[in-house]
PyMOL Python script that loads the backbone (N, CA, C, O; Angstrom):
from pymol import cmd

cmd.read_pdbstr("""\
ATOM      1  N   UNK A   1      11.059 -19.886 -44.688  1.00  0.00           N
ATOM      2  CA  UNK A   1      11.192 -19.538 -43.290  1.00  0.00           C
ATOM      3  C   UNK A   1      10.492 -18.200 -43.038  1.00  0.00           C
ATOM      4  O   UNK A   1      10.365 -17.317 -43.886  1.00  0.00           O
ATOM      5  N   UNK A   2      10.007 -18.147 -41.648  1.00  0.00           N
ATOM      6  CA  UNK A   2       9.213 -16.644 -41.521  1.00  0.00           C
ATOM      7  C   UNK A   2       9.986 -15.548 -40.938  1.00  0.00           C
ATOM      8  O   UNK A   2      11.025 -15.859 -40.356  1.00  0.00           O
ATOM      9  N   UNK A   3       9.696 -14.486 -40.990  1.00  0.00           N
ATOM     10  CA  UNK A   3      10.183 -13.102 -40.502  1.00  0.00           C
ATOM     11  C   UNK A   3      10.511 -13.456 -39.420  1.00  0.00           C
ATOM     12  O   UNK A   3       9.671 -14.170 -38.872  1.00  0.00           O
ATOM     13  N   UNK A   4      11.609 -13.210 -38.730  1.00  0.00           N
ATOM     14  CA  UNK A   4      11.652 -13.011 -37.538  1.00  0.00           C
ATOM     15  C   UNK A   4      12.152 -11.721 -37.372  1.00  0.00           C
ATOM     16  O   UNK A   4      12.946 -11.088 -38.069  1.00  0.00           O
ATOM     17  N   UNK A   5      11.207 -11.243 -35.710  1.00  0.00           N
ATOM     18  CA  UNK A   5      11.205 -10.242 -35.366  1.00  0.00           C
ATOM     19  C   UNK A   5      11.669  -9.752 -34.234  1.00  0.00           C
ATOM     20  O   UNK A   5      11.209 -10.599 -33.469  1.00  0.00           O
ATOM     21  N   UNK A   6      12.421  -8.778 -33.347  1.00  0.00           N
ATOM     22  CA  UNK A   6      13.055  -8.336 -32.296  1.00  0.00           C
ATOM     23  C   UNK A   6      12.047  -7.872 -31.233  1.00  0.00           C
ATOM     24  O   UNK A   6      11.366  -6.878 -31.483  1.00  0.00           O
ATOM     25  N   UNK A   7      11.952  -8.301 -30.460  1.00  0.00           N
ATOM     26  CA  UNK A   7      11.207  -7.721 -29.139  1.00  0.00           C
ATOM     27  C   UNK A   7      12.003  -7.630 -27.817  1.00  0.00           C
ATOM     28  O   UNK A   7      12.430  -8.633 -27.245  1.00  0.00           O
ATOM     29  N   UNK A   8      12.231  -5.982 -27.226  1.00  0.00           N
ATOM     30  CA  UNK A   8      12.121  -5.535 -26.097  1.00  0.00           C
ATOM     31  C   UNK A   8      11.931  -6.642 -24.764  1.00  0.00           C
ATOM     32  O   UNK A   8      10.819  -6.469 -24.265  1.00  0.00           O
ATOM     33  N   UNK A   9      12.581  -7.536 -24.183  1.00  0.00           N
ATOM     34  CA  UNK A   9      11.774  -7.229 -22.511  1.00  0.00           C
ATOM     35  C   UNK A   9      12.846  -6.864 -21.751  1.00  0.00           C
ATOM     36  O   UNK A   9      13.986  -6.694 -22.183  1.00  0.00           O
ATOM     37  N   UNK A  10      12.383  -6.709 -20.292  1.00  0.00           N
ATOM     38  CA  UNK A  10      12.926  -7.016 -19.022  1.00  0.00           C
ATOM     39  C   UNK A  10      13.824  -8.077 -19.081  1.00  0.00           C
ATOM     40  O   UNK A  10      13.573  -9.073 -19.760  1.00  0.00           O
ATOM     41  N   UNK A  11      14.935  -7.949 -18.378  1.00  0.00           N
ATOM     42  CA  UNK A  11      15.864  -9.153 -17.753  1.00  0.00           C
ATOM     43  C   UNK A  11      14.904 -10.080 -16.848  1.00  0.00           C
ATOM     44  O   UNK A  11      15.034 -11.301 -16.760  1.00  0.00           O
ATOM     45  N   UNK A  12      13.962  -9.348 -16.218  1.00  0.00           N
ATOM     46  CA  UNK A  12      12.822 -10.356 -15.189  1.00  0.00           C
ATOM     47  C   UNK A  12      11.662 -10.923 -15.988  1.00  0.00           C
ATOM     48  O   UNK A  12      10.646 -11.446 -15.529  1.00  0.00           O
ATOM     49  N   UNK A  13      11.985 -10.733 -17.260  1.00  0.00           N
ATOM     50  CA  UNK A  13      10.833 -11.160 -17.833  1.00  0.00           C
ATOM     51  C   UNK A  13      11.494 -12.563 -18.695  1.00  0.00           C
ATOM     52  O   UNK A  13      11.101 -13.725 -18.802  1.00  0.00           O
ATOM     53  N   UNK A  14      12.474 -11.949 -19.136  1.00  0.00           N
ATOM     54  CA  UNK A  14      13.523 -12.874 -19.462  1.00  0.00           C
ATOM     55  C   UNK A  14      13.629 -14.261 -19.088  1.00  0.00           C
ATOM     56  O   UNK A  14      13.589 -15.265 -19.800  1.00  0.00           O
ATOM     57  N   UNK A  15      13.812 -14.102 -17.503  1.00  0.00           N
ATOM     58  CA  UNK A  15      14.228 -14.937 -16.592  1.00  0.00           C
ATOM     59  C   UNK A  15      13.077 -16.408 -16.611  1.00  0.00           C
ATOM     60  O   UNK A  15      13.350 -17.605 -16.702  1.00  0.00           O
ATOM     61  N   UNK A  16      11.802 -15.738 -16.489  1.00  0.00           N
ATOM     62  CA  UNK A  16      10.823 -15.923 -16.489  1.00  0.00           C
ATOM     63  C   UNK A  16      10.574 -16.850 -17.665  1.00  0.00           C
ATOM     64  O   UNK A  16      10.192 -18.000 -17.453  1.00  0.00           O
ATOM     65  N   UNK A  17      10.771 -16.408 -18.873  1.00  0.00           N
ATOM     66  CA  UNK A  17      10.169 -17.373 -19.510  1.00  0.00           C
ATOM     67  C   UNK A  17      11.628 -18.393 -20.142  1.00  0.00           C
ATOM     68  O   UNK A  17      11.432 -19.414 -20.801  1.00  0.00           O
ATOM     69  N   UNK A  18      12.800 -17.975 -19.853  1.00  0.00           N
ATOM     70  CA  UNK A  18      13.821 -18.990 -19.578  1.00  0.00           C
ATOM     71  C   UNK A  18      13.636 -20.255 -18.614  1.00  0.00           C
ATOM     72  O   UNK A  18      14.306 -21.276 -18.771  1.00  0.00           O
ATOM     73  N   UNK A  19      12.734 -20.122 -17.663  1.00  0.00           N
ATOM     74  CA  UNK A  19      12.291 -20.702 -16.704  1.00  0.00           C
ATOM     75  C   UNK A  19      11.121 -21.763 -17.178  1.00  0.00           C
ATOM     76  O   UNK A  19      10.838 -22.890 -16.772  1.00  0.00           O
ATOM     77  N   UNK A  20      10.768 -21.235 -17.827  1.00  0.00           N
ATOM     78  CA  UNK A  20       9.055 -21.775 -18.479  1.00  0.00           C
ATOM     79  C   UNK A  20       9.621 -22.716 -19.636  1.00  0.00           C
ATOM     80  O   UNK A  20       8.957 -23.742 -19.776  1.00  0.00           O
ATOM     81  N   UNK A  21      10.553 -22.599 -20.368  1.00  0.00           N
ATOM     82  CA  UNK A  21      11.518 -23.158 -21.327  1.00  0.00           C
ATOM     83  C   UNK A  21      11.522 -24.557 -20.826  1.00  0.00           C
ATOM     84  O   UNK A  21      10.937 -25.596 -21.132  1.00  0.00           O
ATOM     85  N   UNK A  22      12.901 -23.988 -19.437  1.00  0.00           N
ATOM     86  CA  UNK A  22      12.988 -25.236 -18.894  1.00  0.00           C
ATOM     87  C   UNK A  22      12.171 -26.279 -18.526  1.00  0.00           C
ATOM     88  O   UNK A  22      12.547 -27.430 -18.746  1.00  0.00           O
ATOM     89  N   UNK A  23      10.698 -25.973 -17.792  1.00  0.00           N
ATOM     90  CA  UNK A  23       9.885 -26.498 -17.255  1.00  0.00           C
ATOM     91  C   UNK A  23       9.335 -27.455 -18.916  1.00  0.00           C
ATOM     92  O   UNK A  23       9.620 -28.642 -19.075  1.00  0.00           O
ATOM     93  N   UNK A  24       8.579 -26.670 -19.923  1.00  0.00           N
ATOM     94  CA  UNK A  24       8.345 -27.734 -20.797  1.00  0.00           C
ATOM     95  C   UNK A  24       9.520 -28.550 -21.455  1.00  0.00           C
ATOM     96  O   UNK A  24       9.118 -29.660 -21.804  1.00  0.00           O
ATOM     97  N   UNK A  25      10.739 -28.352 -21.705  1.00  0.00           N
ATOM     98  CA  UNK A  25      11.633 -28.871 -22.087  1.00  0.00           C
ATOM     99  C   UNK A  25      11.731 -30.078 -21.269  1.00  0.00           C
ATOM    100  O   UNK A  25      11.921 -31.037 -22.017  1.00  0.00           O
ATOM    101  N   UNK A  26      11.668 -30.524 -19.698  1.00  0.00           N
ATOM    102  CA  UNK A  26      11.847 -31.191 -18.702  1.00  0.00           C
ATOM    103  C   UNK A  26      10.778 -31.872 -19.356  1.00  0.00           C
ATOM    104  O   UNK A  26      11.065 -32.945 -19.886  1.00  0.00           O
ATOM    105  N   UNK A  27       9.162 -31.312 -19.449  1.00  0.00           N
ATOM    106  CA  UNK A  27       7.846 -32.139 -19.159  1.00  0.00           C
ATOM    107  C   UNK A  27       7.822 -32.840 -20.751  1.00  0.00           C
ATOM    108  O   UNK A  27       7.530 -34.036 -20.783  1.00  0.00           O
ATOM    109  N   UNK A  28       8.088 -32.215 -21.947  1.00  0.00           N
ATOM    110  CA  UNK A  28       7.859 -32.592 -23.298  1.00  0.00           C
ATOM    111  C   UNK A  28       8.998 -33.366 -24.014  1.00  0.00           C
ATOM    112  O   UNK A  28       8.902 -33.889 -25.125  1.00  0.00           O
ATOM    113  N   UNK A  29      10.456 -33.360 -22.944  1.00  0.00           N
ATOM    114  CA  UNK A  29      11.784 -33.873 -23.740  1.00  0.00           C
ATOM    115  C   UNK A  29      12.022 -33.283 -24.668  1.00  0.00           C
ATOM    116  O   UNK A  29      12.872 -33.922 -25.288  1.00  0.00           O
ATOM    117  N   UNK A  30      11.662 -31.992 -25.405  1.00  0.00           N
ATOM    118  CA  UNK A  30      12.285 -31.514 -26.667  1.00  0.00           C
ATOM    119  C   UNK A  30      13.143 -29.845 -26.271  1.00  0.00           C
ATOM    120  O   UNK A  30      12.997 -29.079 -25.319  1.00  0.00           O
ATOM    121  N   UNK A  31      13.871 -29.797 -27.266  1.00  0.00           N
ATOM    122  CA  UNK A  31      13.586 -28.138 -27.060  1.00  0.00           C
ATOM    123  C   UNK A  31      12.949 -26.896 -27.653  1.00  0.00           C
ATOM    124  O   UNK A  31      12.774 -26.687 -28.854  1.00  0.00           O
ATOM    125  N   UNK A  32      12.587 -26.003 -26.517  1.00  0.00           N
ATOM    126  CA  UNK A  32      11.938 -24.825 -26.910  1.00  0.00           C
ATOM    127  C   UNK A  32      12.400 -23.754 -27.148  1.00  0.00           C
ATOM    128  O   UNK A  32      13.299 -23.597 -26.322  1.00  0.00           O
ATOM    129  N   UNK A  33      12.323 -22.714 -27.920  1.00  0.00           N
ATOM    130  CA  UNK A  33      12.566 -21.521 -28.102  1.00  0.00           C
ATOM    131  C   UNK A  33      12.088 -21.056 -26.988  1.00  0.00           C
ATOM    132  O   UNK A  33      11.620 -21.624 -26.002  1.00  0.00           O
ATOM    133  N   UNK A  34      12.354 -19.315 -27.402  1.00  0.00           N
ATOM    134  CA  UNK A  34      11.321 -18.386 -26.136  1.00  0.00           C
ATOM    135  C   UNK A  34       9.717 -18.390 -27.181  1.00  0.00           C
ATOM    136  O   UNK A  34       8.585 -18.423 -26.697  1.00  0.00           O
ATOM    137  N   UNK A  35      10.082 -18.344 -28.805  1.00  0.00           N
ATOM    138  CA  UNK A  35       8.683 -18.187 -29.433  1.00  0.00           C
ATOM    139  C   UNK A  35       7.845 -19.267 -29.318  1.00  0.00           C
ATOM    140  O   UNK A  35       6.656 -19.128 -29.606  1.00  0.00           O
ATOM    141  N   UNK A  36       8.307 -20.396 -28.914  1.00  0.00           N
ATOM    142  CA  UNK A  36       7.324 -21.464 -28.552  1.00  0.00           C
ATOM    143  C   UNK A  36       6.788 -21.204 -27.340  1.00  0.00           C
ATOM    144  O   UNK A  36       5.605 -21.529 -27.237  1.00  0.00           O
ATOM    145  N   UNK A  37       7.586 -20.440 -25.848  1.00  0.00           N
ATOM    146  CA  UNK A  37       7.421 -20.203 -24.475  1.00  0.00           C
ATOM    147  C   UNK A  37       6.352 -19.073 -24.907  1.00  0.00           C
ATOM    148  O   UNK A  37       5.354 -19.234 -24.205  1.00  0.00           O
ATOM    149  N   UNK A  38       6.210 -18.181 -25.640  1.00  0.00           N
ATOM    150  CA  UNK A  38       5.167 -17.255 -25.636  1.00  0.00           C
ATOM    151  C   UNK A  38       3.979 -17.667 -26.546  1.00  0.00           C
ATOM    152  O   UNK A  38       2.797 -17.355 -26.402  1.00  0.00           O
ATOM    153  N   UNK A  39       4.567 -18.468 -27.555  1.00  0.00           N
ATOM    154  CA  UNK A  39       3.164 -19.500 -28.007  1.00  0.00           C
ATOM    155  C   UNK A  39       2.083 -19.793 -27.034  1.00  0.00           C
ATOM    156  O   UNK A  39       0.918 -19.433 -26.864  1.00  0.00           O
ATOM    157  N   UNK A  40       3.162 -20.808 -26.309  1.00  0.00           N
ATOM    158  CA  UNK A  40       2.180 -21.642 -25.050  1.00  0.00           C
ATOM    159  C   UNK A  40       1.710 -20.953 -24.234  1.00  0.00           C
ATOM    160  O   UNK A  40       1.249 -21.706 -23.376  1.00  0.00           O
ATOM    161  N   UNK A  41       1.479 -19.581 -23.877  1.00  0.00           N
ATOM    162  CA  UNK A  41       1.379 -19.060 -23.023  1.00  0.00           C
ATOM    163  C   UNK A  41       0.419 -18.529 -23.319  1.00  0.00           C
ATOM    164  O   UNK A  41      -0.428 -18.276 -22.462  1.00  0.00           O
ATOM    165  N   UNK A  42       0.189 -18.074 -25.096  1.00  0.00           N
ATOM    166  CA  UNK A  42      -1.202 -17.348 -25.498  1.00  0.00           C
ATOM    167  C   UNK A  42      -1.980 -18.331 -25.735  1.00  0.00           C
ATOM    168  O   UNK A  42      -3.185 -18.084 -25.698  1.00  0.00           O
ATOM    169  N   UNK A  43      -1.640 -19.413 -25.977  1.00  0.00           N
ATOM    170  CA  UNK A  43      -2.651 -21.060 -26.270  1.00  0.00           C
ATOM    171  C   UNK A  43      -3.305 -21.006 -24.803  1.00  0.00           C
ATOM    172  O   UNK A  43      -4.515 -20.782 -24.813  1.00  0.00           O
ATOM    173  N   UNK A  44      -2.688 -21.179 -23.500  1.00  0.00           N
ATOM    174  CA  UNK A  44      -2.997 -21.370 -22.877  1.00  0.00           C
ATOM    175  C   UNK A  44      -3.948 -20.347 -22.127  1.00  0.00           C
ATOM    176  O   UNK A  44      -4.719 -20.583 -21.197  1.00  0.00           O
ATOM    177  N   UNK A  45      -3.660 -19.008 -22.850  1.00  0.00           N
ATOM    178  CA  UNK A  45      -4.855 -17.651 -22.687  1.00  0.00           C
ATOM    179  C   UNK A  45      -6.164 -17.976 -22.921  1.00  0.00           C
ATOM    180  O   UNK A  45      -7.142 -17.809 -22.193  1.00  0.00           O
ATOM    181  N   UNK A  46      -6.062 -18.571 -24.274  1.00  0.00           N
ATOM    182  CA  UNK A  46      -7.202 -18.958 -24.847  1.00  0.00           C
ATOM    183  C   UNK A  46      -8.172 -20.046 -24.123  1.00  0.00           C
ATOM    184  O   UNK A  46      -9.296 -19.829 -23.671  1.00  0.00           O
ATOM    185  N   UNK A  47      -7.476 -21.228 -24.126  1.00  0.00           N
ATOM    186  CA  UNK A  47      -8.180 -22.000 -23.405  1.00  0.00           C
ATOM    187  C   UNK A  47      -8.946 -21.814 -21.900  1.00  0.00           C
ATOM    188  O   UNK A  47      -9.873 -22.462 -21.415  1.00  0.00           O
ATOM    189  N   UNK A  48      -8.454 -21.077 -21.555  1.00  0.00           N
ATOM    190  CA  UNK A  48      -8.910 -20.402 -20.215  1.00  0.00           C
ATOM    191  C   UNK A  48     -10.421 -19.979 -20.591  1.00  0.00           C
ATOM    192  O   UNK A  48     -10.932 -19.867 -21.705  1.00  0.00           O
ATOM    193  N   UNK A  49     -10.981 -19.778 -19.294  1.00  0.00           N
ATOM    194  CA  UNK A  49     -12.718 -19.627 -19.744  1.00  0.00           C
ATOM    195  C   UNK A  49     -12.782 -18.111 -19.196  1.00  0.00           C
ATOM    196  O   UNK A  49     -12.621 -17.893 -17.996  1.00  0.00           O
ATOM    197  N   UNK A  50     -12.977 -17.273 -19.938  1.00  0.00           N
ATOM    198  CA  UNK A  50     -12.865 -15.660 -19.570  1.00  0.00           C
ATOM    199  C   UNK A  50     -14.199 -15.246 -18.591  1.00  0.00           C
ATOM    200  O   UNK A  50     -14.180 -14.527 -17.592  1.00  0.00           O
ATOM    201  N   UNK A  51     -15.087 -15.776 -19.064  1.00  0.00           N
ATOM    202  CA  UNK A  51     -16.170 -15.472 -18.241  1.00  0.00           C
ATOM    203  C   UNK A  51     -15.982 -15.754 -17.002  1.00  0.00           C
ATOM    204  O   UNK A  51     -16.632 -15.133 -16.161  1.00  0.00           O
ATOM    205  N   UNK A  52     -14.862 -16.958 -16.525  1.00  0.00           N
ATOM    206  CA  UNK A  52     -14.798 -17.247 -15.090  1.00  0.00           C
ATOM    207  C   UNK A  52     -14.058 -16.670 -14.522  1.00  0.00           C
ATOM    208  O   UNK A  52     -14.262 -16.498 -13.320  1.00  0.00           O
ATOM    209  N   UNK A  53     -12.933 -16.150 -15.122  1.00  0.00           N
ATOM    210  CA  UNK A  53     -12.030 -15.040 -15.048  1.00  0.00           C
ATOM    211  C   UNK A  53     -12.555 -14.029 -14.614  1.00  0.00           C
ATOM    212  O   UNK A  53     -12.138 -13.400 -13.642  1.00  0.00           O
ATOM    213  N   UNK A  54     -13.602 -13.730 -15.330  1.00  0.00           N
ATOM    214  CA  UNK A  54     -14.166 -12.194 -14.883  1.00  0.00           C
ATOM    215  C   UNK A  54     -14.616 -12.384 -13.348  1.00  0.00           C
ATOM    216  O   UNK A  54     -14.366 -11.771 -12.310  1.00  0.00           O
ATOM    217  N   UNK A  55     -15.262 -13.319 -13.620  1.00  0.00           N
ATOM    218  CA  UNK A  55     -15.992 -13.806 -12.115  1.00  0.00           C
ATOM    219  C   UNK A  55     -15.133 -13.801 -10.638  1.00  0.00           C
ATOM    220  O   UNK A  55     -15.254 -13.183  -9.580  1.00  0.00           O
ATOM    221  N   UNK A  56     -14.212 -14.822 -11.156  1.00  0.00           N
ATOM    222  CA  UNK A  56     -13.289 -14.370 -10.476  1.00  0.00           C
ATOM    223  C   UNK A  56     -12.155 -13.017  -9.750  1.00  0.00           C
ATOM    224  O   UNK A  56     -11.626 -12.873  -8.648  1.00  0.00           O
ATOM    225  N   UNK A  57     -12.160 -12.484 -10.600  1.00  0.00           N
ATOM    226  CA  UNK A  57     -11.115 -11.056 -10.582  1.00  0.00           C
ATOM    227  C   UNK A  57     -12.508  -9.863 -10.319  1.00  0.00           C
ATOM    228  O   UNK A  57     -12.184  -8.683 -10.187  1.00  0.00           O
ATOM    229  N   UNK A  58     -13.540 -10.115 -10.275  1.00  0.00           N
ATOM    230  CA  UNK A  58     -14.585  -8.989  -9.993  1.00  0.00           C
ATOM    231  C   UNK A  58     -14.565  -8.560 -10.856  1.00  0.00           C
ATOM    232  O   UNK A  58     -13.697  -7.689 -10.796  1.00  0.00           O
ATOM    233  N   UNK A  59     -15.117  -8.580 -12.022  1.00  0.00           N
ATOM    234  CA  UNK A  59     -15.457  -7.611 -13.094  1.00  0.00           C
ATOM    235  C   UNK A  59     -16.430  -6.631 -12.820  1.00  0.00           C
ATOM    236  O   UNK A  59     -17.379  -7.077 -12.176  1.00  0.00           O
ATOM    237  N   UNK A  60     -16.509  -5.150 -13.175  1.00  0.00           N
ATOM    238  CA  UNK A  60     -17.424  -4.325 -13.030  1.00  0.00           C
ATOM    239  C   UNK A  60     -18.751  -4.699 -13.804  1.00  0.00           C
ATOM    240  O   UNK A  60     -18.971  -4.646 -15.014  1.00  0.00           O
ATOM    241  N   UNK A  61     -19.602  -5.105 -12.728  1.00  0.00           N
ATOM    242  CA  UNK A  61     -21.168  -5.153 -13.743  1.00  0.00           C
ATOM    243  C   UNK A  61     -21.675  -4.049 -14.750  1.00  0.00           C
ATOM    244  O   UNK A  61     -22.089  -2.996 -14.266  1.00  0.00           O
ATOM    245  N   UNK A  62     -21.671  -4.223 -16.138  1.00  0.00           N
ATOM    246  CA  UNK A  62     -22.068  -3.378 -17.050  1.00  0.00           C
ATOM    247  C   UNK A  62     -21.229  -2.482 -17.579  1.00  0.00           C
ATOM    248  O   UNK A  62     -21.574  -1.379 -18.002  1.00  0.00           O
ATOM    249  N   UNK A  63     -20.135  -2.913 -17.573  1.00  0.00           N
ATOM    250  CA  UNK A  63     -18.547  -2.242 -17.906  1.00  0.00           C
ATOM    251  C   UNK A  63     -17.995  -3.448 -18.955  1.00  0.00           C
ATOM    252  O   UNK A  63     -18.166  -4.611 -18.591  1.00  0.00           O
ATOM    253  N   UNK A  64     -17.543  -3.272 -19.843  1.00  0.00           N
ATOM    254  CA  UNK A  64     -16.890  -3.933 -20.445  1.00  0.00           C
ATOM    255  C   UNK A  64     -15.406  -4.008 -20.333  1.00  0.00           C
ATOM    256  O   UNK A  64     -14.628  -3.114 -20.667  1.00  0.00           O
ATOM    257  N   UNK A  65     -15.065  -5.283 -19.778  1.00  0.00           N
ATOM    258  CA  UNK A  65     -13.676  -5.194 -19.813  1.00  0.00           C
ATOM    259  C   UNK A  65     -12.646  -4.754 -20.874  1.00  0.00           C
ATOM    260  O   UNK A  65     -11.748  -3.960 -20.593  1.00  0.00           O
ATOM    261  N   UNK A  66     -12.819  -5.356 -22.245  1.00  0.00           N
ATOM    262  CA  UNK A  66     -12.254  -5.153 -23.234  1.00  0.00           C
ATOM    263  C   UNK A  66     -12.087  -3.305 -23.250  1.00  0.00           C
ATOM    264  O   UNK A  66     -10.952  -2.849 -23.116  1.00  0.00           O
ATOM    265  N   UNK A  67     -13.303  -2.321 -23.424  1.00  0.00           N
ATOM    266  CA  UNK A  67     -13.438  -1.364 -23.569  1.00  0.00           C
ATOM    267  C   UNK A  67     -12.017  -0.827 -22.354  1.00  0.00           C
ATOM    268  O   UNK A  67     -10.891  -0.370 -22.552  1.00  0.00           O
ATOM    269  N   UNK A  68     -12.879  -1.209 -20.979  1.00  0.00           N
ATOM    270  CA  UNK A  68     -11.612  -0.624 -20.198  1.00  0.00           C
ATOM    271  C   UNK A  68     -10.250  -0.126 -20.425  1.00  0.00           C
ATOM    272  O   UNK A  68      -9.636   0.941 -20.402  1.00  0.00           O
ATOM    273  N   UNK A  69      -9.993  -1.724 -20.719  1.00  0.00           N
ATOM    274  CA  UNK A  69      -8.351  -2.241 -20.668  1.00  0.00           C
ATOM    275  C   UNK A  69      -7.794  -1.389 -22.316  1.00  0.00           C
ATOM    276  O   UNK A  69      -6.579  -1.276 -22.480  1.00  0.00           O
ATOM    277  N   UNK A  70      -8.663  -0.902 -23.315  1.00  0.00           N
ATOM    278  CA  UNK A  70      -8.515  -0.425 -24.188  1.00  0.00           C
ATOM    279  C   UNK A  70      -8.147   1.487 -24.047  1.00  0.00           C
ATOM    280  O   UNK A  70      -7.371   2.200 -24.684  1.00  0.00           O
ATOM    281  N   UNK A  71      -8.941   1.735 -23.120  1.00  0.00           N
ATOM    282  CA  UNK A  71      -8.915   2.987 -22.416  1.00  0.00           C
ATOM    283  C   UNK A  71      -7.855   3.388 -21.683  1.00  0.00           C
ATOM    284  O   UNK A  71      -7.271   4.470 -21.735  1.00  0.00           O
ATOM    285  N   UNK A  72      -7.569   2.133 -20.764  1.00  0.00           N
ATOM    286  CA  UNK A  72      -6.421   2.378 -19.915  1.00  0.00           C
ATOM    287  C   UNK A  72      -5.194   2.275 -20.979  1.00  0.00           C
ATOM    288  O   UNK A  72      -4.252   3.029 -20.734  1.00  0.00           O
ATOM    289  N   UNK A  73      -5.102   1.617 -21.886  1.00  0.00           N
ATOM    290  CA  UNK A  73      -3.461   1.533 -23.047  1.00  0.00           C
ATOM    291  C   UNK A  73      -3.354   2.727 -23.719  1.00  0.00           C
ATOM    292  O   UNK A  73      -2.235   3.151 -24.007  1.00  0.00           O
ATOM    293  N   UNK A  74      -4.968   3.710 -24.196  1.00  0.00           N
ATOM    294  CA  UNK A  74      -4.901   4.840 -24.496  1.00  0.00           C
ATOM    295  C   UNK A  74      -4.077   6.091 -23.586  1.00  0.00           C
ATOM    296  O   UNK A  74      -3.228   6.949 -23.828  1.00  0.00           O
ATOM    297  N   UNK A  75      -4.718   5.721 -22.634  1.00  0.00           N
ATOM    298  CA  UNK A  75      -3.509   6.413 -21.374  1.00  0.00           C
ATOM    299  C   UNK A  75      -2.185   6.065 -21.515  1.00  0.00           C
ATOM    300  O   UNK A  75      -1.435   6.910 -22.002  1.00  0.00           O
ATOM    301  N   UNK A  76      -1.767   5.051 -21.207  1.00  0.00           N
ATOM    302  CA  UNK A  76      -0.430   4.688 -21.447  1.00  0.00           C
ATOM    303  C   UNK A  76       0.369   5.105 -22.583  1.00  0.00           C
ATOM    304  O   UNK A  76       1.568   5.382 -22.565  1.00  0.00           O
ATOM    305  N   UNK A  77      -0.136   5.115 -23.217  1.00  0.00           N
ATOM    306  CA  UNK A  77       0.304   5.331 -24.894  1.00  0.00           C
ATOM    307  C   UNK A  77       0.706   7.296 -25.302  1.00  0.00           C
ATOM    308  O   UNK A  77       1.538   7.813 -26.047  1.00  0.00           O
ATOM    309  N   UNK A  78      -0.650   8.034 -24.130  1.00  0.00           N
ATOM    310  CA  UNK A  78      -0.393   9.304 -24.027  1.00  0.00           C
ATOM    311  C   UNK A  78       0.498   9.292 -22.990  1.00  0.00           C
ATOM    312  O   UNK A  78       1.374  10.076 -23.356  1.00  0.00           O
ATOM    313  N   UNK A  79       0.792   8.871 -21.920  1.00  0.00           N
ATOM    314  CA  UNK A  79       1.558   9.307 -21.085  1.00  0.00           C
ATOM    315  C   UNK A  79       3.348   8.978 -21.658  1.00  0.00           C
ATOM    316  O   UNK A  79       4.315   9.684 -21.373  1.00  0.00           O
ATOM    317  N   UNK A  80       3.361   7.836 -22.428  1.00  0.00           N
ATOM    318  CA  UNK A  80       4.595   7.403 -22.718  1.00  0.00           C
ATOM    319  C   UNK A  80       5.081   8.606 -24.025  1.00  0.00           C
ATOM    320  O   UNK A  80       6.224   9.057 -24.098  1.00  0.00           O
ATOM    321  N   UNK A  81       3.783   9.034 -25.127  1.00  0.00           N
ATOM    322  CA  UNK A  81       4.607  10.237 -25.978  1.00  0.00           C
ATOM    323  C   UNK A  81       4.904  11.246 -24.963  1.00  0.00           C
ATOM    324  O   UNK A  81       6.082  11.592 -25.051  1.00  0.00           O
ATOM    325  N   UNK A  82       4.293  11.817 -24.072  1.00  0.00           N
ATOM    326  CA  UNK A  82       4.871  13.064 -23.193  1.00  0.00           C
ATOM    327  C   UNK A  82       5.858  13.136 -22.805  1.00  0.00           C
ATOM    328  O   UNK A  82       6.502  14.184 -22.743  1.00  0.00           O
ATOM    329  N   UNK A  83       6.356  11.676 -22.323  1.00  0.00           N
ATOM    330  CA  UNK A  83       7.374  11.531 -21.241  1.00  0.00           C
ATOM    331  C   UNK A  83       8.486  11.358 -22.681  1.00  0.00           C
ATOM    332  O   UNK A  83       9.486  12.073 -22.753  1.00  0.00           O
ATOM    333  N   UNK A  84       8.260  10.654 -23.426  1.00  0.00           N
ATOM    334  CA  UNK A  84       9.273  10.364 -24.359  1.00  0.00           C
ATOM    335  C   UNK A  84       9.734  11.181 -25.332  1.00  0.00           C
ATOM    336  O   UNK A  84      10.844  10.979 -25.825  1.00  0.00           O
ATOM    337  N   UNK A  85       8.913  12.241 -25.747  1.00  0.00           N
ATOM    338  CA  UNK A  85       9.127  13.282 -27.356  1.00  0.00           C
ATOM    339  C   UNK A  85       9.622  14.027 -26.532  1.00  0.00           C
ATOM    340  O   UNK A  85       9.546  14.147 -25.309  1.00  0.00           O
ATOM    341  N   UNK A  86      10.238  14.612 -27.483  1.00  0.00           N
ATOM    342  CA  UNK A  86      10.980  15.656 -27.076  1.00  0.00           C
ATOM    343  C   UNK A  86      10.546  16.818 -27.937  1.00  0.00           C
ATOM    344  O   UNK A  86      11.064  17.925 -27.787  1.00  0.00           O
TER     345      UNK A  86
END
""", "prot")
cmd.dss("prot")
cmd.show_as("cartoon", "prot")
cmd.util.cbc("prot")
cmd.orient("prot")
């Protein structure tokens, strides 16, 4: 059997994929965990076509998204030790 591990959310996040549970449980007849509900959810990341994504959501021409979104967690990551150390 594998590690299992503890993760943090929201009660609204909770809700959410309690919800998503239900919905494949209804569509597949079996039951799901929440680690199958966040399985399906990164399967279904994948399959998605990113390039149309970009297209869609306006990507900055000659900006790399990845880089961005990497920049912006660097922020986050400084703003959360400030706020958090003591």
């Amino acid at each position: 059997m594998k590690k299992l591990e503890t993760v943090k959310i929201k009660a609204e996040t909770k809700r959410k994929l309690r919800k998503l549970i239900w919905e494949l449980e209804a569509k597949y007849e079996r039951k799901f965990s929440f680690d199958d509900a966040i399985n399906y959810l990164l399967e279904e990341r994948e399959r998605k076509k990113p390039e149309l994504l970009e297209k869609v959501f306006g990507a900055v021409s000659g900006a790399s998204l990845h880089e961005e979104l990497r920049a912006e967690r660097q922020k986050d990551e400084e703003r959360a030790k400030r706020k958090f150390s003591a």
